[in-house]
C-alpha positions, 0 to 999 in steps of 0.5 A: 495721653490716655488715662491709664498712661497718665496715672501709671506716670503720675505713680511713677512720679510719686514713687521717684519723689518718694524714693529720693525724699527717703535719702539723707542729705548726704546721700542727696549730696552724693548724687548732686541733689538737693532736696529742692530739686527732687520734684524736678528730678521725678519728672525728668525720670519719668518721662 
């Protein structure tokens, strides 16, 4: 994976994580997350 690539992933991961630890725990909830599975939900969102 070149550089490039890999840094616009790694924004876009960041961003996603960003975005999903803005939420309430309601919210969260309401979409079946909880906030120990944000990281791993960033990474599938980025792939």
């Amino acid at each position: 994976m070149s550089i490039s690539r890999t840094l616009k992933s790694w924004r876009q991961y960041r961003s996603t994580v960003s975005e999903l630890n803005s939420l309430s725990a309601r919210e969260l909830s309401d979409l079946g997350i909880s906030r120990s599975d944000i990281p791993a939900v960033a990474r599938q969102a980025t792939r």
